[in-house]
SERO-4910 file (N, C-alpha, C, O; in steps of 0.05 Angstrom, whole numbers):
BEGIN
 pado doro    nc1    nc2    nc3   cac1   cac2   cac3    cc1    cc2    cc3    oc1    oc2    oc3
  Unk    A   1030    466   -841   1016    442   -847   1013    424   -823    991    418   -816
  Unk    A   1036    416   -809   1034    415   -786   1012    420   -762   1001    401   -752
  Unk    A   1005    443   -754    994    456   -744    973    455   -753    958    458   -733
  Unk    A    957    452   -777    936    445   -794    928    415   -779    906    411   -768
  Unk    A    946    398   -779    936    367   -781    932    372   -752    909    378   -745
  Unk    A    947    372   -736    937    380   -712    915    383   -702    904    370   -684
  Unk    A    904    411   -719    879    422   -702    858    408   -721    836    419   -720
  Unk    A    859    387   -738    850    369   -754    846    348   -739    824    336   -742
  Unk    A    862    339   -721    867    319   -700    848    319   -682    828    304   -680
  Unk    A    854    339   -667    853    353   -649    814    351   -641    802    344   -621
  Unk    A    805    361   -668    771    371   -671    759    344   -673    737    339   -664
  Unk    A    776    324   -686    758    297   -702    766    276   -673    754    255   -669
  Unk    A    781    283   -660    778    275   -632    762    271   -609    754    253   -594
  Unk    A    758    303   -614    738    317   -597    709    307   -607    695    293   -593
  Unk    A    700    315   -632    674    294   -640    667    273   -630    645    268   -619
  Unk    A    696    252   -633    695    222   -627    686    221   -598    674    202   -587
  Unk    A    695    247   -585    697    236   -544    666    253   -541    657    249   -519
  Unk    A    647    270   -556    627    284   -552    607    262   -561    589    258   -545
  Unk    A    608    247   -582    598    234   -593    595    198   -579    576    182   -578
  Unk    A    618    198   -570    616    172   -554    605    177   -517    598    160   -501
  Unk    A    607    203   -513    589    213   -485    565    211   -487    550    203   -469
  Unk    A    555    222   -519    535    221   -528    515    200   -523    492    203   -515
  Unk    A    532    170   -531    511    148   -537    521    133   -508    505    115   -501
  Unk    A    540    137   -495    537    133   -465    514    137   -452    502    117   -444
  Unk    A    504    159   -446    493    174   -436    464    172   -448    447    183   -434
  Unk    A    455    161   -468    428    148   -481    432    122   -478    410    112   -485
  Unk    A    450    103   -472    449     85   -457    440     81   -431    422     67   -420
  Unk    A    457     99   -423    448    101   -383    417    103   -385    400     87   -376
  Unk    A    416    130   -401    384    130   -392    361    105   -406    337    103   -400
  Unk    A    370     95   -419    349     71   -424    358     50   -412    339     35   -416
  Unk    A    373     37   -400    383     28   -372    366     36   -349    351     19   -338
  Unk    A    367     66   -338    346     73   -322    321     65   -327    312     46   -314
  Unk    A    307     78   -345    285     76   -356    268     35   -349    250     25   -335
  Unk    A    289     26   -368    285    -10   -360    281    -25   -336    267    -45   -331
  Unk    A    302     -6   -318    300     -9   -285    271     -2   -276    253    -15   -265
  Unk    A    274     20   -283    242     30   -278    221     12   -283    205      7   -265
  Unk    A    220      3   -301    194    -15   -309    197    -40   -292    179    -51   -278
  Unk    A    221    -49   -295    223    -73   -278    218    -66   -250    210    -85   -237
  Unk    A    220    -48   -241    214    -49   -211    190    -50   -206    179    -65   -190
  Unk    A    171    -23   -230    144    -17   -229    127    -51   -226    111    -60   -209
  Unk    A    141    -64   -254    124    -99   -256    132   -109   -230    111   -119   -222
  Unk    A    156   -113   -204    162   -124   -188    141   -120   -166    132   -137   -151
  Unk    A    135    -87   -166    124    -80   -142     97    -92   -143     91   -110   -126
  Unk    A     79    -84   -162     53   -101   -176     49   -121   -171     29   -128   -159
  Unk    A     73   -140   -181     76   -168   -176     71   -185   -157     63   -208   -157
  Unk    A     79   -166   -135     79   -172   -104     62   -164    -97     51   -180    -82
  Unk    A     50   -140    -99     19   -132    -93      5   -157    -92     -4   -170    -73
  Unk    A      4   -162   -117    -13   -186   -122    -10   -214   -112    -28   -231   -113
  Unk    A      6   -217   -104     24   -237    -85      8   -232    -58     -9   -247    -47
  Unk    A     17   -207    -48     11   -211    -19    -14   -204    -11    -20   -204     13
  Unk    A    -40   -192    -41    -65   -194    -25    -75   -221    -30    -91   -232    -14
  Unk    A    -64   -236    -56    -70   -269    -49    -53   -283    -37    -55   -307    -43
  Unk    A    -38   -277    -24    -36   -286      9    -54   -278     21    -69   -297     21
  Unk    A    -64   -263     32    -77   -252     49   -105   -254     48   -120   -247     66
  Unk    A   -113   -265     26   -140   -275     23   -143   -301     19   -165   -313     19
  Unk    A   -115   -312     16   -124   -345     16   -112   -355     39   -115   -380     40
  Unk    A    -99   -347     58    -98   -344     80   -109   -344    110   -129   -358    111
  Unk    A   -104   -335    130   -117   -331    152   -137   -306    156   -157   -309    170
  Unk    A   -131   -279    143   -143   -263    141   -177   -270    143   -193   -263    160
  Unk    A   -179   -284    123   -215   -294    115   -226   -311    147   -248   -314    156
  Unk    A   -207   -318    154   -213   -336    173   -217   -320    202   -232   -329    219
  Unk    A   -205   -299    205   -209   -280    223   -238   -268    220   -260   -272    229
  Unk    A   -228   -256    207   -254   -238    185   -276   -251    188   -291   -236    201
  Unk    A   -288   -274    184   -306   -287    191   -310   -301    223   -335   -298    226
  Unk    A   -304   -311    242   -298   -303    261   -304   -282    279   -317   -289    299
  Unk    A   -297   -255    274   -302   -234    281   -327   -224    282   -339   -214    301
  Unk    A   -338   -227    248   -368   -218    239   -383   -247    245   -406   -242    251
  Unk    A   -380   -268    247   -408   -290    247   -401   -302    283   -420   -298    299
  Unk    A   -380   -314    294   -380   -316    321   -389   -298    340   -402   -303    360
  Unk    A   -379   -271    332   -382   -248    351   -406   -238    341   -419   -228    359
  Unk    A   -414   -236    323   -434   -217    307   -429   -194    316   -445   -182    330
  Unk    A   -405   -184    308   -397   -158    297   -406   -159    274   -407   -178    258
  Unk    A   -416   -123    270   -426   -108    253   -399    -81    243   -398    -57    249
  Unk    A   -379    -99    228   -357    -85    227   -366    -44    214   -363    -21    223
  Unk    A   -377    -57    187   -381    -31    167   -407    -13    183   -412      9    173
  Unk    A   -426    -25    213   -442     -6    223   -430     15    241   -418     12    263
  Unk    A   -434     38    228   -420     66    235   -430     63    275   -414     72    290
  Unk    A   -452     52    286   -467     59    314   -446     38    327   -436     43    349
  Unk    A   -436      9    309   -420    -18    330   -394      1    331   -389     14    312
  Unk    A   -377      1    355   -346    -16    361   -345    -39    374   -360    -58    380
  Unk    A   -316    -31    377   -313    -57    393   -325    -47    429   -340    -61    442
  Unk    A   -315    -27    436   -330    -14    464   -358    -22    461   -364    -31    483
  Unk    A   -376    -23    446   -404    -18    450   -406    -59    442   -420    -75    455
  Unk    A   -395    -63    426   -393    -91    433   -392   -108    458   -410   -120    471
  Unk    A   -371   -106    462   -352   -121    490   -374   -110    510   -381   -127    527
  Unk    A   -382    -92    512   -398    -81    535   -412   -103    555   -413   -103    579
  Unk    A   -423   -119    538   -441   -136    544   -434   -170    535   -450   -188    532
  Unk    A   -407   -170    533   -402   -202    521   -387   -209    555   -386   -190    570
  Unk    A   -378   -232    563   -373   -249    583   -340   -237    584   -338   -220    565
  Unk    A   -324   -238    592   -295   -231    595   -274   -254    581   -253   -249    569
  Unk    A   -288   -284    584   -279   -295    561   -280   -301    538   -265   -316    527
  Unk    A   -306   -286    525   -302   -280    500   -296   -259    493   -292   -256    469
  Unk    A   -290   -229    514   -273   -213    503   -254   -220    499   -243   -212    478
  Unk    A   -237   -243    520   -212   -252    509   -204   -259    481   -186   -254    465
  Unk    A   -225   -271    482   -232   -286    452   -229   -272    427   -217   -280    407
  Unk    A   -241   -250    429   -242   -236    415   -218   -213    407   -212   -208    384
  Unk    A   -207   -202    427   -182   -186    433   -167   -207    418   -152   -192    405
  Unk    A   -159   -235    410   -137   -247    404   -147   -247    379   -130   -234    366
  Unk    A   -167   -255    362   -184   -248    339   -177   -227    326   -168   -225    303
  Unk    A   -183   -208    343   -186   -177    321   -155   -172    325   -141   -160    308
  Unk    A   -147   -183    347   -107   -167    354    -93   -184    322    -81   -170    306
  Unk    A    -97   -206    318    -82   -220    295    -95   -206    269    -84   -199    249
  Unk    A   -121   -203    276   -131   -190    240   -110   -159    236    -95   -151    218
  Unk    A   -119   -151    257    -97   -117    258    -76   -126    249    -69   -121    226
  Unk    A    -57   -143    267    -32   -144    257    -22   -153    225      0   -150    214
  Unk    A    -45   -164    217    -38   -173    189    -42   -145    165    -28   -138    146
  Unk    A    -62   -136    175    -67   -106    164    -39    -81    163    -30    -65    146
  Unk    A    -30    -89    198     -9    -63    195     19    -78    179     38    -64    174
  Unk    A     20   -104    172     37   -112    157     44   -106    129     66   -102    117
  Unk    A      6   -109    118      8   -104     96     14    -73     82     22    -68     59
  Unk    A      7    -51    110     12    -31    119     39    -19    115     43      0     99
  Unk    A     54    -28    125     75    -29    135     96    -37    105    117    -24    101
  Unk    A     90    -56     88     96    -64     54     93    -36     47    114    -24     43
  Unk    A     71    -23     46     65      2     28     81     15     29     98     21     12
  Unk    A     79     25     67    102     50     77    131     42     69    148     59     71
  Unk    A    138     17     59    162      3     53    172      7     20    195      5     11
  Unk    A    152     14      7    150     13    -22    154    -17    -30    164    -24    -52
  Unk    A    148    -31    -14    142    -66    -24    128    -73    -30    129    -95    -40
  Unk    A     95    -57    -26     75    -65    -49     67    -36    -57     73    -13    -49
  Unk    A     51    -47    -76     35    -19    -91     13     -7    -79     -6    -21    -84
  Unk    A      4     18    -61     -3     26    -54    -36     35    -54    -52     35    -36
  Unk    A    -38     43    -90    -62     38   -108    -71     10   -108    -95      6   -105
  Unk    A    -54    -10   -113    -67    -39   -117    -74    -49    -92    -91    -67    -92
  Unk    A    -64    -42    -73    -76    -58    -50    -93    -49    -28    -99    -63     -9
  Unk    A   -101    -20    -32   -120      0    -37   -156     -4    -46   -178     -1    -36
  Unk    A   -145    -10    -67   -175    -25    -90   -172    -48    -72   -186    -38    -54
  Unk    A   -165    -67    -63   -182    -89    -46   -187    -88    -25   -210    -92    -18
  Unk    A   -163    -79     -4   -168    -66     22   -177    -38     34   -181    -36     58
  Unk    A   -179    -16     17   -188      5     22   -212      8     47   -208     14     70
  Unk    A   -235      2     36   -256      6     56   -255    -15     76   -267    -10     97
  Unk    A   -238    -45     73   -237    -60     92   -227    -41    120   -239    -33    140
  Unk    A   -203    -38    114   -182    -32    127   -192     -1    143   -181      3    164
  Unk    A   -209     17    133   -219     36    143   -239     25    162   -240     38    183
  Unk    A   -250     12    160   -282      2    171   -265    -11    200   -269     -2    223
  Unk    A   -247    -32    194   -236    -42    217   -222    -23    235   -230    -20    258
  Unk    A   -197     -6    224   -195     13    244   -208     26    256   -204     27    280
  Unk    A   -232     44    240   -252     54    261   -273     36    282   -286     43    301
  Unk    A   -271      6    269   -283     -3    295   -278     -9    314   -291     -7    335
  Unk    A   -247    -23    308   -230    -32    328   -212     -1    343   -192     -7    357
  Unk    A   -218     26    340   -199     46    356   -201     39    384   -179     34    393
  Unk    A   -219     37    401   -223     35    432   -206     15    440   -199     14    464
  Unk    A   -197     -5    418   -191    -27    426   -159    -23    425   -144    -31    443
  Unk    A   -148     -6    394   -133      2    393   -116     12    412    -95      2    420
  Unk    A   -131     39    422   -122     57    444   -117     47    474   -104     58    492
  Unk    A   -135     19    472   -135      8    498    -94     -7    505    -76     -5    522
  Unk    A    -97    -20    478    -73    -40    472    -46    -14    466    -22    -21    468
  Unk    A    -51      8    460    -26     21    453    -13     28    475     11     31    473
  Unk    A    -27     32    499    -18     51    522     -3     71    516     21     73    521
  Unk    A    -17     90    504      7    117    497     29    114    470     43    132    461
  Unk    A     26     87    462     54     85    438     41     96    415     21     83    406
  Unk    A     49    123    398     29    126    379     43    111    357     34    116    335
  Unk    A     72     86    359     83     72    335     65     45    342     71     23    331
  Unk    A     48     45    354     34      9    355     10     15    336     -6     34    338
  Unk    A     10     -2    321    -16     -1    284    -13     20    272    -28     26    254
  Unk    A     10     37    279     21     65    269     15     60    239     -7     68    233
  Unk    A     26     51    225     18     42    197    -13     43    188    -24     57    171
  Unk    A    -23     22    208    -44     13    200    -68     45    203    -84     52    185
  Unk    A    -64     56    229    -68     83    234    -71    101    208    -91    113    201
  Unk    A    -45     99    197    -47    126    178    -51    127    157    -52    148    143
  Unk    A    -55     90    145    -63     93    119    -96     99    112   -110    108     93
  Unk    A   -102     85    144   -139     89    145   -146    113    139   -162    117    121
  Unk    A   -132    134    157   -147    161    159   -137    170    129   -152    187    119
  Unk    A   -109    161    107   -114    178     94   -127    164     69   -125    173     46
  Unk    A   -142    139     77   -157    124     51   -176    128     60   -195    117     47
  Unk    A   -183    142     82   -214    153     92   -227    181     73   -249    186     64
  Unk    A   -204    194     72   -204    214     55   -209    218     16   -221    231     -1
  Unk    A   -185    191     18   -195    185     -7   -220    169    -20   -229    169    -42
  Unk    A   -224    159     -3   -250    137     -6   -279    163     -7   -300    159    -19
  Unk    A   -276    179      4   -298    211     16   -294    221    -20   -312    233    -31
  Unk    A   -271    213    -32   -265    225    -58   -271    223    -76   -280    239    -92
  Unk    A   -266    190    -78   -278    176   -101   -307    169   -103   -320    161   -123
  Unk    A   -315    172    -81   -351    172    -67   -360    192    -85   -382    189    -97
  Unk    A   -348    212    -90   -354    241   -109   -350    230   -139   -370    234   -153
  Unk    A   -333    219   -148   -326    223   -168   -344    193   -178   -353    192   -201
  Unk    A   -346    177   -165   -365    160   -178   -395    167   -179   -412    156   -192
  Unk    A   -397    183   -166   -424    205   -171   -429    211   -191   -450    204   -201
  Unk    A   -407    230   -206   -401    251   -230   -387    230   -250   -381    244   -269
  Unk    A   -380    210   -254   -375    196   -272   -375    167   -280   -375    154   -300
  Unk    A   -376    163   -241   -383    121   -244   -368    103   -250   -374     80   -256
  Unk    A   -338    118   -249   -315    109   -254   -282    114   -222   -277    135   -210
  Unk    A   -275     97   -220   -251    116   -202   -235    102   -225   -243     81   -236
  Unk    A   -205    121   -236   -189    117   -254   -171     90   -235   -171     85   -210
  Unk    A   -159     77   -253   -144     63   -234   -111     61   -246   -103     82   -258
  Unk    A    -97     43   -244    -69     46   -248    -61     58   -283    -77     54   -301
  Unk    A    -43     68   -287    -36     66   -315    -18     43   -324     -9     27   -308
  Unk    A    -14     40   -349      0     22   -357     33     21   -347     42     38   -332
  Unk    A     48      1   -356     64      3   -352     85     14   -373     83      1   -394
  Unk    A    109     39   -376    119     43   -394    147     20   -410    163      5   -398
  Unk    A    145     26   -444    163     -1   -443    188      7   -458    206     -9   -461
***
């Protein structure tokens, strides 16, 4: 009888410690899960933060500047900045070099968030996407001039162009074939 209650003990124990791992462990993971979302809303959050920074900001003020003082033709595939400057005075290349050097740097910042996982990648994408492609390829000569060999100077700003160059070649397709690019999903709750 003994030996009965025991292994009676023993089993209704064992339930209790399988059973309480059990709802541990579906705790944790909706714990995770909650984290998750909260980070997903955080990162978003800040997306949104730092392209309105960046547009209520100095950015616009460059940006304009660049295209109406200089009359750069940022988005014309024939302008750079080489075929620009060619023909402007040395002090308004100066001029200009301090212009486009601060617009870059704000770009490889925002750049630089992404590669950070501090903003959202997709969201800041949809506003800067073709900006940010159009400027790097206009500004490269100018780039290459200022890097002297460092391939970490606009490194950021560098690699998100060429690979939103790619995607931008993508969605050029798919808004062809449907007239839509998908954009973020919801958030899970």
């Amino acid at each position: 009888m003994n030996t009965t209650l025991a292994v009676v003990t023993i089993v209704v124990s064992s339930v209790g410690v399988i059973a309480s791992a059990i709802l541990v462990l579906k705790q944790i993971t909706l714990m995770t899960r909650q984290m998750q979302v909260t980070y997903d809303w955080n990162v978003r959050k800040t997306s949104q933060e730092a392209l309105r920074d960046l547009i209520s900001g100095e950015f616009p003020k460059w940006r304009d500047k660049i295209e109406s003082e200089f009359s750069c033709r940022i988005p014309d595939p024939k302008e750079n900045y080489e075929s620009k400057t060619s023909d402007l005075a040395p002090e308004k290349i100066k001029e200009l070099n301090f212009v486009l050097g601060r617009l870059l740097n704000m770009l490889e910042v925002v750049c630089i968030n992404i590669k950070n996982n501090v903003v959202d990648e997709d969201i800041i994408y949809d506003y800067l996407g073709v900006i940010l492609i159009e400027y790097r390829r206009w500004s490269e000569p100018f780039i290459v001039k200022l890097s002297n060999g460092d391939a970490r100077y606009l490194g950021s700003l560098k690699k998100y162009a060429e690979e939103w160059s790619i995607r931008f070649e993508t969605e050029q397709r798919q808004m062809a074939e449907s007239g839509l690019v998908k954009g973020k999903g919801t958030l899970a709750r």
